[in-house]
C-alpha positions as CSV (number, residue, x, y, z in Angstrom):
1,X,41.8,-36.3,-4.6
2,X,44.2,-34.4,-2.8
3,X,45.5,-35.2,1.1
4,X,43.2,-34.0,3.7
5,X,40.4,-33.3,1.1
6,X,37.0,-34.6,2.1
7,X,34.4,-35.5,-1.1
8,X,32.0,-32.4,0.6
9,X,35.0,-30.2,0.4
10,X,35.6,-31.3,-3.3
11,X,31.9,-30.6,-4.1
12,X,32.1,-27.3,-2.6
13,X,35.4,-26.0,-4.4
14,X,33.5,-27.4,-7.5
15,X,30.1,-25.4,-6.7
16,X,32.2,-22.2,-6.1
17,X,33.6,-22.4,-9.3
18,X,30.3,-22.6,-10.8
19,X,29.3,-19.5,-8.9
20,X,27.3,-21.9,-6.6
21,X,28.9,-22.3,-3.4
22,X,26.8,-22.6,-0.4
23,X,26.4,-19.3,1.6
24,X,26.9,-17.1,-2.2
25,X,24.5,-14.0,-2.4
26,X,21.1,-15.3,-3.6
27,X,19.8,-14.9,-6.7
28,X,18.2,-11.6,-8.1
29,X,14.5,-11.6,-7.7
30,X,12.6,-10.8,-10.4
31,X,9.3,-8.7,-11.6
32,X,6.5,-10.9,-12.7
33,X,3.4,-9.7,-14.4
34,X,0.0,-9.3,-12.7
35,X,-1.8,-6.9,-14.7
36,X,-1.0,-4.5,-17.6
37,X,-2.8,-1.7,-19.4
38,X,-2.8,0.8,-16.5
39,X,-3.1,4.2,-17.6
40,X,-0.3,6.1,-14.7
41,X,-1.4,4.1,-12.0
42,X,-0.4,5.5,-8.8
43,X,-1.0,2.9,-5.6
44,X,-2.5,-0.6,-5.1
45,X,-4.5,-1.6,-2.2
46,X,-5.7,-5.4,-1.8
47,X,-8.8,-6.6,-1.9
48,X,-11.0,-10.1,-1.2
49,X,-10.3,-13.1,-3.2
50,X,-6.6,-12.3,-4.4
51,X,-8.5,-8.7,-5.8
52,X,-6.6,-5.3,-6.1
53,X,-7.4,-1.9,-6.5
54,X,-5.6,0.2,-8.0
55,X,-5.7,3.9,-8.7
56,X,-5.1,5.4,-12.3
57,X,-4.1,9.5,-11.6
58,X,-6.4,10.6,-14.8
59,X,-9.1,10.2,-12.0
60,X,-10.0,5.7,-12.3
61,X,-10.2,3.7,-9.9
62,X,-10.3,-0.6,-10.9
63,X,-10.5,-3.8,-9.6
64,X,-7.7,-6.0,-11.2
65,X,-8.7,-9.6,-10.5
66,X,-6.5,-12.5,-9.5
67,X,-6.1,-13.7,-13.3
68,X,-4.8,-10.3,-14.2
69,X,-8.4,-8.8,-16.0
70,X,-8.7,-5.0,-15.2
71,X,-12.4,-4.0,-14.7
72,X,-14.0,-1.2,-15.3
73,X,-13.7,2.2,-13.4
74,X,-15.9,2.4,-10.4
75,X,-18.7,4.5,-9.9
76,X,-19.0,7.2,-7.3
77,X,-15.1,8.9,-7.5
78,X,-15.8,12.7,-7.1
79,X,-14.4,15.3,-9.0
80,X,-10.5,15.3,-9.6
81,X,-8.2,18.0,-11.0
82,X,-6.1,15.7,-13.4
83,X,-3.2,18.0,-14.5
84,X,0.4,18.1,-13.9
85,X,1.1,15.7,-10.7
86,X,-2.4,16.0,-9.6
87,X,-5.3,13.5,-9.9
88,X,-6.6,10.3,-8.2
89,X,-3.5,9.3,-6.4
90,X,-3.2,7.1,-2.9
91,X,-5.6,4.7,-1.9
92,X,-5.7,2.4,1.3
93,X,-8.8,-0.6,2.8
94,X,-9.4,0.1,6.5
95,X,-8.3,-1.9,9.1
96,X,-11.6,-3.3,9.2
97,X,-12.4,-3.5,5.7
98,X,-13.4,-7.2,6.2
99,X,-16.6,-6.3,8.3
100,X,-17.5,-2.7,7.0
101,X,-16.0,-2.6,3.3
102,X,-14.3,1.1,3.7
103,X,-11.6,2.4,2.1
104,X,-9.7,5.7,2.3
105,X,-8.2,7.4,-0.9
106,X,-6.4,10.9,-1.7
107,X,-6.5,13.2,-4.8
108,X,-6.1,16.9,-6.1
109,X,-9.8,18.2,-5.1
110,X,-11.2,21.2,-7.3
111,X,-12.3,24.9,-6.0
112,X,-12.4,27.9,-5.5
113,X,-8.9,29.7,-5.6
114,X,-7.1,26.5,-7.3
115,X,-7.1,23.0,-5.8
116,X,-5.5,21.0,-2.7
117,X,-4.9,17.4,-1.7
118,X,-8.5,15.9,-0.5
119,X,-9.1,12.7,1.5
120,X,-12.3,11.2,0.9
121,X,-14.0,7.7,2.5
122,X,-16.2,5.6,0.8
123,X,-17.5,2.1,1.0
124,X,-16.8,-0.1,-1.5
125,X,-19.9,-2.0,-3.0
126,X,-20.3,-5.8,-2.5
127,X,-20.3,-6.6,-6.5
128,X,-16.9,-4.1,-6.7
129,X,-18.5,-2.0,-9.0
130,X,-19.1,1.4,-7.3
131,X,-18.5,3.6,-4.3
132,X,-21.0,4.2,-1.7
133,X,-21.3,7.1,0.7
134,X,-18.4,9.0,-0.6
135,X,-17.5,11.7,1.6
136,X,-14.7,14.2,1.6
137,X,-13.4,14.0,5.3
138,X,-10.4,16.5,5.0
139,X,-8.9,19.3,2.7
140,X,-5.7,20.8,2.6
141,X,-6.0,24.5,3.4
142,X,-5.5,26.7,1.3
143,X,-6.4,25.7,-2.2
144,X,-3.2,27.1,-4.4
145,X,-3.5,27.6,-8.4
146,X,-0.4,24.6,-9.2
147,X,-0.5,21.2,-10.5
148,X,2.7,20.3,-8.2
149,X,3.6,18.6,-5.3
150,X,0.6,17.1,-3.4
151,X,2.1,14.1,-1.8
152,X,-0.9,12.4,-0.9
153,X,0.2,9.3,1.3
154,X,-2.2,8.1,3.4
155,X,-1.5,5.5,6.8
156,X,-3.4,4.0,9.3
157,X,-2.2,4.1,12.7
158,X,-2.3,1.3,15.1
159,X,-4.2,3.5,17.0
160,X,-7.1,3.9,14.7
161,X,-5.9,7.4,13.2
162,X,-5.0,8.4,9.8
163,X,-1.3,10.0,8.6
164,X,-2.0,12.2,5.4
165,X,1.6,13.6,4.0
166,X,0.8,16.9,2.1
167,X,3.5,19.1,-0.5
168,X,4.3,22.4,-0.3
169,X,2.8,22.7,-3.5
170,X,6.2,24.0,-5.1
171,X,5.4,27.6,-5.8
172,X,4.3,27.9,-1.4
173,X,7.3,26.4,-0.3
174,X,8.0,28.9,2.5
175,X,4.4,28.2,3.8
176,X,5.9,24.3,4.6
177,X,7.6,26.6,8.0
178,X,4.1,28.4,8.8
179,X,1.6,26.2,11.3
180,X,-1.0,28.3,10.2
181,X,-1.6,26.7,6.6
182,X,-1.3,22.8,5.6
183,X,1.2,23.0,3.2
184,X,4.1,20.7,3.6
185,X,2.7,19.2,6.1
186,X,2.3,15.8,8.1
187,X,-1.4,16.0,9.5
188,X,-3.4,13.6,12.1
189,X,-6.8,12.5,11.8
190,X,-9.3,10.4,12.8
191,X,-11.5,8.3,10.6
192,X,-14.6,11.3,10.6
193,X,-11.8,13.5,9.2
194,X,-11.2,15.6,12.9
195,X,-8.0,16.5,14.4
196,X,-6.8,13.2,16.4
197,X,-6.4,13.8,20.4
198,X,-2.8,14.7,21.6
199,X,-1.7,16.4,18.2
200,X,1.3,18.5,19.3
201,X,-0.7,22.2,18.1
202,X,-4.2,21.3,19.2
203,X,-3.7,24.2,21.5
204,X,-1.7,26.6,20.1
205,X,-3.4,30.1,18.5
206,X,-3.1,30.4,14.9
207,X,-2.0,26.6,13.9
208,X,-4.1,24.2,12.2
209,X,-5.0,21.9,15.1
210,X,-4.8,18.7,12.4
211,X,-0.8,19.1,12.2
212,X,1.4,16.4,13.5
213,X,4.6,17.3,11.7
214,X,6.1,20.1,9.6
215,X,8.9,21.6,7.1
216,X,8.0,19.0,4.7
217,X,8.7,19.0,0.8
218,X,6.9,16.6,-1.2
219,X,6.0,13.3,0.4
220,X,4.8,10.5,-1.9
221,X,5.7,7.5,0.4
222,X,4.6,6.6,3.6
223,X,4.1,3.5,6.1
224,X,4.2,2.5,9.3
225,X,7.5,0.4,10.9
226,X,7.0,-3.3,12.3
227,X,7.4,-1.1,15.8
228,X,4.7,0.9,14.8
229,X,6.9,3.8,14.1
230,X,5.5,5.9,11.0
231,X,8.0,6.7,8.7
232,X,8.1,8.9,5.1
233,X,10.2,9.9,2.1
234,X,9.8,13.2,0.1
235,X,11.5,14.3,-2.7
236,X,14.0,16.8,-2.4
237,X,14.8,19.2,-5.2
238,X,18.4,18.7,-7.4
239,X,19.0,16.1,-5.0
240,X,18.4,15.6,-1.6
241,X,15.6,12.9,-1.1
242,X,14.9,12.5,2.6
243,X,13.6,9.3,4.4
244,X,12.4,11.1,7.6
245,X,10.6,9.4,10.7
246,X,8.2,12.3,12.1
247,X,7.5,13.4,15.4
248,X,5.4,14.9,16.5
249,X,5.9,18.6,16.3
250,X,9.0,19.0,15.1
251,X,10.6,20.8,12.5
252,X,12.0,19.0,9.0
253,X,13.6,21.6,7.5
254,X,12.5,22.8,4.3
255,X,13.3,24.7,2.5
256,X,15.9,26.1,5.4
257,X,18.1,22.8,4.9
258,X,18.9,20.5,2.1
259,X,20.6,18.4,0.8
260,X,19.7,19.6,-3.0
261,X,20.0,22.5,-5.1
262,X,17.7,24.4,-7.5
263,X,16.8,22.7,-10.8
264,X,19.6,23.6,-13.0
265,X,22.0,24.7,-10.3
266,X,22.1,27.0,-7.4
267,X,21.8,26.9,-3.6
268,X,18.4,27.1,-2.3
269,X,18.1,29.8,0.5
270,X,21.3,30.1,2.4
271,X,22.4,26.5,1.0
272,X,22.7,25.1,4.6
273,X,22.5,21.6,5.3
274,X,21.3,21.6,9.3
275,X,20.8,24.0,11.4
276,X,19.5,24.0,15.4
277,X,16.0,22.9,15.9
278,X,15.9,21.2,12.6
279,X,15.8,17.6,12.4
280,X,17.9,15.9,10.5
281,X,16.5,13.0,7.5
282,X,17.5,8.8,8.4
283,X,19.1,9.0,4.8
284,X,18.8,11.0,1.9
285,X,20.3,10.6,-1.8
286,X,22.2,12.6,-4.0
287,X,21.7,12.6,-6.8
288,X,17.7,11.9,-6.4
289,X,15.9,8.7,-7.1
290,X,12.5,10.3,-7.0
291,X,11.4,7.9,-4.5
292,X,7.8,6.8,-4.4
293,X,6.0,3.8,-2.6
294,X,7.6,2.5,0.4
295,X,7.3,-0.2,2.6
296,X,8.5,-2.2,5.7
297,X,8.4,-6.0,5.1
298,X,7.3,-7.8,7.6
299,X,7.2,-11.5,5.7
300,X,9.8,-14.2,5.5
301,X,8.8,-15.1,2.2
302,X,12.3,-13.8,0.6
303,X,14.3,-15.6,3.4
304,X,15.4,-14.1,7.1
305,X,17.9,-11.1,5.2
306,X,15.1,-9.3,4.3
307,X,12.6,-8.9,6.6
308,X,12.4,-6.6,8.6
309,X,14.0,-4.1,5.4
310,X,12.6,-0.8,3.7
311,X,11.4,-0.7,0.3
312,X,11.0,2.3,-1.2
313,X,10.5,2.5,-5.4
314,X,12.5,4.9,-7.9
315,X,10.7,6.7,-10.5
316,X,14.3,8.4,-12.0
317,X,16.2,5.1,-12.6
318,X,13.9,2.7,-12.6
319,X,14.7,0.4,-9.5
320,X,13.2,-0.7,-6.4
321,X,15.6,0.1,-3.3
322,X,16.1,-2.1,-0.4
323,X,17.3,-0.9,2.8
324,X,18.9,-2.7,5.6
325,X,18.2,-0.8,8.7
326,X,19.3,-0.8,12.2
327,X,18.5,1.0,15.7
328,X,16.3,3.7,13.2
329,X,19.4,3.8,10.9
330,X,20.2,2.9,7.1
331,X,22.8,0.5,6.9
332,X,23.5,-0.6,3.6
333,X,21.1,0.0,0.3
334,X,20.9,-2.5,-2.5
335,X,19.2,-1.4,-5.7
336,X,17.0,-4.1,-7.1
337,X,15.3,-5.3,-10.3
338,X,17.2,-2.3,-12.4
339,X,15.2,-1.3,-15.5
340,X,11.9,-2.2,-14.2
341,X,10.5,0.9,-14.7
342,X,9.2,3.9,-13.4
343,X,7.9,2.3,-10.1
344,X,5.3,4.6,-8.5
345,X,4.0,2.4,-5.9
346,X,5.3,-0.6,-3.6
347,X,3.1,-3.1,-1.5
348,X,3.4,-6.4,0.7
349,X,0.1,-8.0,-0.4
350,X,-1.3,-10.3,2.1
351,X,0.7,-13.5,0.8
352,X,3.6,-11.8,2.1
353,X,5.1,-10.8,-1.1
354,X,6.1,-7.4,-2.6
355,X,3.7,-5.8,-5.7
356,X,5.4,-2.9,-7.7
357,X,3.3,-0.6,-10.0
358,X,5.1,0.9,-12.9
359,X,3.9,4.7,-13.7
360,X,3.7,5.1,-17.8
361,X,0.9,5.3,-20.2
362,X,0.9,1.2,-20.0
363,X,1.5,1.2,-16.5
364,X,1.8,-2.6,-14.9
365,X,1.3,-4.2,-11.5
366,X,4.1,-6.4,-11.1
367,X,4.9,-9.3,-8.0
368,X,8.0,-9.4,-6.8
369,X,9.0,-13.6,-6.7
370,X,11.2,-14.8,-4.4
């Protein structure tokens, strides 16, 4: 042993040789299987019992069961227009689901002049077999002829209202500036589906009352800080994902400002990145990740580092993201569990650890282990 060496300091050089030393970055965590056999699932809520439901976009809804067995699709979903993006796509359980069973769910709703993302409630059945008094609360106005960009993200507030992130439905982009239309648009609602009191355009002639926030692209996460802060991501174009944090009333920009490009090259508009009276995203990416499922976790289940971060999911390379924040701000961003797959949706369940689902024709729920 050499002079001055203690035997703990000798077991520590020894340990950091092995790539073990004490205070060393922890281990990777890793994707373990719940459920397989999903048919483009696109979000998980969680049920009694260990139970989840999942969406599948070809219009399904299912109960996986703790053991991993997918059931059957439920009775009772109304009409979707599966095609392109659209279908059955978010789902969320009230905040009271214990007591009155009701959950809330989004999907590209049928009619006259094309379709438009829908928001339906519905009570879940006691055997989990059906849905009960379905009812179409809200409905995107107008209904475009496209099978793009519907967003669909649904939040409950802590005050009892409901966030529902909208597209601008790719070929009605420049309607995502106009307030009297809900394309590209952040609206708030209450449960019955009316506008929520103290909306920012409640008042104003000629904008749609149910508006909280606008200049939006194509949302497709969405949840709510530990502050209670709601926060989103939307896709951009060629580059350019956003993860904004809307306010009420104000402006996000598109398709004035990006950070993208057209598909294949090419500025969009005048190719300006900010200009006055348009907010600026938290953090964007270029290239994209085509960001999907997001989440704040709130556990300590993967140790004191991560709580408290943002998880959002990457359809383009396969990854889940995990964002340090700070004072509203992205410090550092760690891409996690690489190859993975196409992850569409990202959950804490109610043991306090992450679920993933994987968007393919053999789509898979997935926990993330600690």
């Amino acid at each position: 042993m050499l002079p001055g060496f203690s035997r703990w300091r000798w077991a520590a050089v020894l340990l950091a040789g092995a790539g073990g030393f004490v205070g060393a970055a922890r281990a990777e965590p890793r994707a373990e299987p719940v459920a397989s056999g999903l048919a483009h699932p696109w979000a998980v809520a969680f049920l009694e019992g260990g139970r989840f439901l999942v969406t599948e976009r070809a219009g399904r809804m299912r109960v996986v069961e703790p053991d991993g067995k997918v059931g059957q699709p439920l009775a009772g979903v109304p009409q979707v227009a599966v095609g392109g993006q659209g279908g059955l796509l978010d789902v969320v359980v009230d905040s009271g689901y214990a007591s009155n069973r009701t959950v809330y769910f989004c999907f590209s709703e049928p009619g006259n002049g094309g379709n438009s993302t829908a928001l339906a409630k519905a009570r879940l059945a006691p055997d989990r077999s059906r849905l009960e008094d379905v009812r179409i609360i809200f409905s995107q106005r107008p209904k475009v002829s496209s099978q793009m960009h519907f967003g669909c993200r649904i939040v409950e507030a802590r005050d009892g209202n409901l966030f529902l992130v909208m597209g601008d439905r790719y070929s009605r982009m420049q309607d995502a500036q106009r307030l009297d239309n809900h394309i590209g648009k952040v609206v708030r609602i209450t449960k019955e589906g009316a506008p929520a009191s103290g909306n920012p355009f409640a008042n104003r002639s000629g904008a749609m009352p149910e508006i909280w926030s606008y200049g939006h692209r194509n949302a497709q996460g969405a949840a709510l800080a530990p502050d209670g802060k709601f926060w989103l991501h939307e896709h951009g174009p060629q580059g350019g994902d956003e993860i904004n944090l809307p306010e009420p009333g104000r402006n996000y920009g598109w398709p004035i400002i990006t950070f993208g490009e057209n598909y294949g090259g090419g500025k969009i508009g005048e190719g300006i990145t900010e200009r006055e009276g348009l907010e600026q995203p938290v953090h964007y990416w270029v290239p994209s990740i085509a960001p999907s499922g997001m989440v704040f976790l709130t556990s300590d289940r993967y140790g004191a580092g991560w709580k408290g971060n943002l998880f959002v999911g990457a359809l383009k390379f396969s990854h889940l993201a995990r964002l340090e924040l700070a004072d509203g701000k992205v410090l550092r961003e760690h891409r996690l569990l690489q190859g993975v797959g196409r992850v569409r949706d990202v959950r804490q369940g109610p043991d306090g650890l992450l679920y993933l689902l994987t968007d393919s024709t053999d789509g898979k729920l997935l926990r993330v282990a600690p």
